[in-house]
C-alpha positions as CSV (number, residue, x, y, z in Angstrom):
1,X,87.2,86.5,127.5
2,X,90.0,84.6,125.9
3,X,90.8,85.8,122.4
4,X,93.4,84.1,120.5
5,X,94.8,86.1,117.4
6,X,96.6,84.5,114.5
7,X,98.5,86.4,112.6
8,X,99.7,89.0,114.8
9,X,103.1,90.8,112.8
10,X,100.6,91.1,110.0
11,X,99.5,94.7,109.1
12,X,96.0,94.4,110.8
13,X,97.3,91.4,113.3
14,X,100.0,94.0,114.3
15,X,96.8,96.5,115.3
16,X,94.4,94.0,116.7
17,X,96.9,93.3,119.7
18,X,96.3,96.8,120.9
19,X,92.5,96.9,120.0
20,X,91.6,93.8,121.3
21,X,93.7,93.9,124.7
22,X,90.5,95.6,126.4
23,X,88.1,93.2,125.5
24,X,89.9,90.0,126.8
25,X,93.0,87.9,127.4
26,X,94.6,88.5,123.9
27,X,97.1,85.6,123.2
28,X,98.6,86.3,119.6
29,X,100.6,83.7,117.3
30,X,101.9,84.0,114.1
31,X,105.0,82.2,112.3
32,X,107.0,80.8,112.8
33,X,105.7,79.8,116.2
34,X,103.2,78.5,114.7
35,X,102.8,76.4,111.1
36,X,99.5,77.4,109.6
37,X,100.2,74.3,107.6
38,X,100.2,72.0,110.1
39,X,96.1,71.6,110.6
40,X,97.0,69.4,113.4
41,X,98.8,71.7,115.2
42,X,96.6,74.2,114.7
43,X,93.7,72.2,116.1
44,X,96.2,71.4,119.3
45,X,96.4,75.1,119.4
46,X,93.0,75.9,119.5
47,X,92.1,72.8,121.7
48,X,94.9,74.1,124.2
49,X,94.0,77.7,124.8
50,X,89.9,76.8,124.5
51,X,89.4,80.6,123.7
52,X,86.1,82.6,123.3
53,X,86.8,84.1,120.1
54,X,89.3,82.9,117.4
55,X,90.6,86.1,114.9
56,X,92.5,85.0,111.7
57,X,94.2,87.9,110.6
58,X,96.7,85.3,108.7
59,X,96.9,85.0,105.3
60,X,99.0,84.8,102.1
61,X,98.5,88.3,100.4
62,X,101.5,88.4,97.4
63,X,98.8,88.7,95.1
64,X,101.0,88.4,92.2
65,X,103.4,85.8,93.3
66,X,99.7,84.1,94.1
67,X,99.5,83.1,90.6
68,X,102.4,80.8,89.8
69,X,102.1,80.3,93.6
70,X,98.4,78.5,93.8
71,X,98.7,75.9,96.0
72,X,100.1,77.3,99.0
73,X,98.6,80.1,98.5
74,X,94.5,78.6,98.6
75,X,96.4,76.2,101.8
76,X,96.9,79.7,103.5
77,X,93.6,81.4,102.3
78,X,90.8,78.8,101.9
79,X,91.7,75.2,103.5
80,X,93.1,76.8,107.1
81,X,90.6,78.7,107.5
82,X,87.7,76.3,106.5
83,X,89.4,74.2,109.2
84,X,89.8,77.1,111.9
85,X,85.9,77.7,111.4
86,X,85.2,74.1,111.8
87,X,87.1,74.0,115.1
88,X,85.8,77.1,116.3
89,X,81.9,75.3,116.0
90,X,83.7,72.5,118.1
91,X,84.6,75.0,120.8
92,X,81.3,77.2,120.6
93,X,83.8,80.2,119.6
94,X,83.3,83.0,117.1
95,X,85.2,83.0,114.2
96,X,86.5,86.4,112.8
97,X,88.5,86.5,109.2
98,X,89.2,89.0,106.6
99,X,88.6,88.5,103.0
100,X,88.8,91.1,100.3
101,X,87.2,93.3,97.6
102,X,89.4,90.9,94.7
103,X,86.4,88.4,95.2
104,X,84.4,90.7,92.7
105,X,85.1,91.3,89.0
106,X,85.2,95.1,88.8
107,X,82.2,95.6,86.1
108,X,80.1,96.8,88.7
109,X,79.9,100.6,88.8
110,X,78.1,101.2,91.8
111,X,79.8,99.9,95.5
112,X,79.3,96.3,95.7
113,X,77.0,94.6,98.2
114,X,77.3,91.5,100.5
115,X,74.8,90.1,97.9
116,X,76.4,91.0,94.7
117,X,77.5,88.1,92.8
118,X,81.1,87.2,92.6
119,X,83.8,86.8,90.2
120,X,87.6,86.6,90.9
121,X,90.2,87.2,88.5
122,X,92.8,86.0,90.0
123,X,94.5,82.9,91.7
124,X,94.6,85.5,95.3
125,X,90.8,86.4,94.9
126,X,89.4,82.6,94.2
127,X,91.2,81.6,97.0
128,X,89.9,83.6,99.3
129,X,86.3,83.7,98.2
130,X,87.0,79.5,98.3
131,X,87.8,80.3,102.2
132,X,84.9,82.5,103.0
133,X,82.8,79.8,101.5
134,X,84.9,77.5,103.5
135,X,84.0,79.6,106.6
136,X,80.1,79.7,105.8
137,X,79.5,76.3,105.6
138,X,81.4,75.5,108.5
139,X,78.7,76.2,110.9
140,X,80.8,78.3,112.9
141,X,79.0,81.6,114.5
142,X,81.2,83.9,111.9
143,X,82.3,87.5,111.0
144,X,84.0,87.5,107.2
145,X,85.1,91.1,107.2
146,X,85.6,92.0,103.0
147,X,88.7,94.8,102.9
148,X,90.3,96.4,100.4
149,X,93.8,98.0,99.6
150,X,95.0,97.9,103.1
151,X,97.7,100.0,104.0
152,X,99.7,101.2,107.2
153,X,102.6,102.3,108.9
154,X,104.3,98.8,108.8
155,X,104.4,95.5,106.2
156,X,104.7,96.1,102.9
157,X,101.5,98.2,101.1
158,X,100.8,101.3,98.9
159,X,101.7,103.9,101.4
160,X,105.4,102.7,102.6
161,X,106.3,101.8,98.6
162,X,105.3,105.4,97.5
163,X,107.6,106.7,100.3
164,X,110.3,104.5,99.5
165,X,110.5,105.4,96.1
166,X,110.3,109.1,96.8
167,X,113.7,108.5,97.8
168,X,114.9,106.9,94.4
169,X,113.3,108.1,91.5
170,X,112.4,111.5,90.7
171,X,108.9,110.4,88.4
172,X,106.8,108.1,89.3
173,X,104.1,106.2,86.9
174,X,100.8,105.7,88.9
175,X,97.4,103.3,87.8
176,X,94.6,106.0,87.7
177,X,92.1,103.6,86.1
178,X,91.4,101.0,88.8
179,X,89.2,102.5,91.7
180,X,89.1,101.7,95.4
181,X,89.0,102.8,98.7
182,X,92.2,102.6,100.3
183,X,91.7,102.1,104.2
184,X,93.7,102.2,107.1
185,X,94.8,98.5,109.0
186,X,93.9,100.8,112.4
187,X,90.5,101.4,111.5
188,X,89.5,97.9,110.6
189,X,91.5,96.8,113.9
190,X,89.0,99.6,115.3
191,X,86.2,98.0,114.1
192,X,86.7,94.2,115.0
193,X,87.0,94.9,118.3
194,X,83.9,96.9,118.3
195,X,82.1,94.4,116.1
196,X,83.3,91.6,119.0
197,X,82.5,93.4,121.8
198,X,79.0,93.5,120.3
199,X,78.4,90.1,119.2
200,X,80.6,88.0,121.4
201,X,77.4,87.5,124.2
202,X,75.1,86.6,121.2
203,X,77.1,85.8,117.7
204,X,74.6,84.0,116.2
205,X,72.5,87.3,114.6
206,X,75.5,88.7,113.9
207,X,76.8,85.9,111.8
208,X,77.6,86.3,108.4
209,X,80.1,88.8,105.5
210,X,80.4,92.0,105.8
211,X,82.1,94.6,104.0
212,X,84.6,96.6,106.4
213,X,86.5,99.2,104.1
214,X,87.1,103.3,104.3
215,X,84.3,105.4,102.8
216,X,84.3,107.0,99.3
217,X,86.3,106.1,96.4
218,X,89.7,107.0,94.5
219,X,92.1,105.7,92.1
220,X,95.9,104.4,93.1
221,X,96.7,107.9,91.2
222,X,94.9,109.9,93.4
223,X,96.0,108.1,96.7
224,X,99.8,108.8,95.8
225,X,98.7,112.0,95.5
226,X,97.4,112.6,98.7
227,X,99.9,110.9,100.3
228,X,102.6,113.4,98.9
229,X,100.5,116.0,99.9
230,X,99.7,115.2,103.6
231,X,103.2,113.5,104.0
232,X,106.2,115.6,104.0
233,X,109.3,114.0,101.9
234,X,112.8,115.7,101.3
235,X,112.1,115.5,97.3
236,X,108.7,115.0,96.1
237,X,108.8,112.9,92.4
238,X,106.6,114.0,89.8
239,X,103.7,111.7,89.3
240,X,102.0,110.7,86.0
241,X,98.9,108.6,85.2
242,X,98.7,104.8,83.3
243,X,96.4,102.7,82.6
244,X,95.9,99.1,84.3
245,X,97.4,98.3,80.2
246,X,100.5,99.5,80.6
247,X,101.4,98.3,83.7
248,X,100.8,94.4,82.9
249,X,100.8,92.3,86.2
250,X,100.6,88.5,86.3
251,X,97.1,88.7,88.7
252,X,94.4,91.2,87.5
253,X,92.9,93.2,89.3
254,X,89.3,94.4,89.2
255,X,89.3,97.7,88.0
256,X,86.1,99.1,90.1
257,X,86.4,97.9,93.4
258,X,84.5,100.3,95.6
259,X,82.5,98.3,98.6
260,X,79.2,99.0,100.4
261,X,79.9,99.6,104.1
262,X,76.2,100.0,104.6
263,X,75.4,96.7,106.2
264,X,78.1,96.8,108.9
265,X,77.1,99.9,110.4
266,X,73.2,99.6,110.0
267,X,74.5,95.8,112.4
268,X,77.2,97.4,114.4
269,X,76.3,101.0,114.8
270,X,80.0,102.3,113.6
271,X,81.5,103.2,110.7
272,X,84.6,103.9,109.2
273,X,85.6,107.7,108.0
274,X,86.2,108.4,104.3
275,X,89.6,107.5,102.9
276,X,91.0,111.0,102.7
277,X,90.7,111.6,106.4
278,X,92.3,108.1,107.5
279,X,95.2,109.1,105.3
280,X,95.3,112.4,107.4
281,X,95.7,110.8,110.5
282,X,98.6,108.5,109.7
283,X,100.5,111.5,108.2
284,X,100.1,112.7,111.3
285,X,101.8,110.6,112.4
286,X,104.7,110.0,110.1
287,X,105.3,113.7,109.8
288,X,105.5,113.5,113.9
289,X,107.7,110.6,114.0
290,X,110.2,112.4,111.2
291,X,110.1,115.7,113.3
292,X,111.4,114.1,116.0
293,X,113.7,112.2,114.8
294,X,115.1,115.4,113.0
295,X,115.4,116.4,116.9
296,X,117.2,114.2,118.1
């Protein structure tokens, strides 16, 4: 199987080489290589490699910046991968992209289903619910995987800001109203390649959105507390709880987020562990990495 991956020094692009390397002949682009603007080259691209399975892991994610920012950012988030879909139906090859949970309004308070209407409030969440609409009504045989706060080891995210302001300032003023489920880029990489191996034979029943996030529910309050207790730091800042109101950003942000992984794993047989015990593994990891380095 040929797989071609866009988007590969991305915080899920980064994992998907490694997760999708059994599966297939992985070839993986990103910028500046490639010019997501450029539809015509990215129709030569696809046309040239002929690949079994197309994953867009691209996209333009400074959900602030987003809103003074609108135009490229819907280019990057609905009208590429409208026309990515549209050439995978040309080519008879699945089309995986990620969307996210800022395609819903946040006055739900119960975990939102595929179903659920939507309601962005921001520039960032209308274009992307413009490019899974995009993606639908392409025709394409299609997996829109919904995420939410996405963070890793790599890129910028929740978990590596936290860290580097441990190091310069000793307080730190934390959102505890908005609530999410943060989940690890490694365990939605997990899961596409799980999904693929599963559908790629026969994609058309698996067609369709699903919503691909951790399991359970906190608040960014709680999740920089966990990470300061799981990761170990030289001085750990006192933290202290706002609300969304006094931390005014140009975009907002739905304040209940939470997502109802139900229908991917009734489909795919698999889902992902609760939030708590993804963040476990990756201090694992950083505490690891910092241990040796201190050995050295």
């Amino acid at each position: 199987m040929r797989i071609l991956l866009l988007g590969k020094i991305g915080q899920v692009g980064f994992e998907l080489q490694r997760t999708l390397a059994p599966l297939g002949d992985v070839i993986a682009v990103d910028q500046p290589e490639l010019d997501f603007l450029n539809l015509d080259s990215l129709g030569a691209l696809l046309r040239r490699y002929a690949p079994h399975a197309i994953v867009n892991a691209a996209a333009y994610t400074a959900v602030d910046k987003a809103e003074s920012d609108a135009a490229l950012c819907r280019a990057l988030n609905a009208t590429a991968p409208g026309f990515l879909a549209a050439e995978a139906k040309k080519l008879n090859a699945l089309f995986i992209h990620y969307s996210t949970d800022y395609v819903y309004s946040g006055e739900k308070r119960a975990a939102y289903v595929e179903d659920d209407p939507t309601g962005p409030l921001c520039a960032y969440g209308r274009t992307k619910l413009e490019g899974d609409e995009l993606v639908a009504k392409s025709g394409a045989h299609h997996l829109v995987f919904r995420t939410e706060w996405v963070y890793g080891t790599r890129g910028q995210n929740f978990l590596r800001t936290m860290l580097r302001l441990a190091k310069e300032k000793p307080e730190l003023r934390i959102v505890s109203d908005q609530i999410g489920a943060p989940t690890w880029s490694r365990m939605i990489a997990e899961a596409t390649a799980h999904a693929l191996a599963r559908a790629i034979s026969d994609p058309a029943p698996y067609s369709g959105i699903y919503h691909l996030t951790a399991a359970g529910e906190t608040t960014w309050f709680h999740f920089a507390e966990a990470i300061f207790d799981l990761i170990q730091v030289e001085n750990r800042p006192k933290l202290f709880p706002i609300s969304t109101s006094e931390y005014p950003t140009p975009a907002r942000r739905p304040a209940y987020s939470v997502l109802s992984n139900d229908k991917f794993a009734l489909t795919f047989g698999f889902r992902l562990p609760n939030w708590k015990h993804q963040l476990e593994l990756v201090a694992a990891q950083i505490n690891d990495e910092s241990s040796q380095q201190l050995h050295r």
